[in-house]
C-alpha positions, 0 to 999 in steps of 0.5 A: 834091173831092180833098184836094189841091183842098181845100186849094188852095181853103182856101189861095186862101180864106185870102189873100182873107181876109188881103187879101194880107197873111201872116199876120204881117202881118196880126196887125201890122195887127190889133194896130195897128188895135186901139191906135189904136181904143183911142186913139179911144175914149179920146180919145171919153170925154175929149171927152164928159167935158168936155162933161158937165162944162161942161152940169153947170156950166150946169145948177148956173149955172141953179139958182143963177139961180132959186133966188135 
């Protein structure tokens, strides 16, 4: 395989890669996916605190219950 073959082969392989994009682009999107997966993990933990929170409140309201 010559170089040149080479390299059209590694060009094709790269746009198929990026799904179209430039590389610009694609850095954009990759940036862009990666602070909304931030904002999903965030939003996550806040909902399992909240969660954890009201199972402790459940937790201490049955230990209040038998220990009376």
């Amino acid at each position: 395989m010559s170089e040149k073959d080479l390299d059209e082969k590694v060009e094709r392989m790269l746009n198929a890669a990026l799904g179209g994009l430039t590389p610009h682009e694609a850095l954009i999107k990759a940036s862009l996916d990666e602070a909304a997966n931030v904002a999903e993990r965030a939003a996550a933990k806040e909902k399992n605190r909240e969660r954890a929170l009201r199972l402790l409140a459940e937790i201490e309201k049955a230990q209040g219950k038998s220990g009376s």
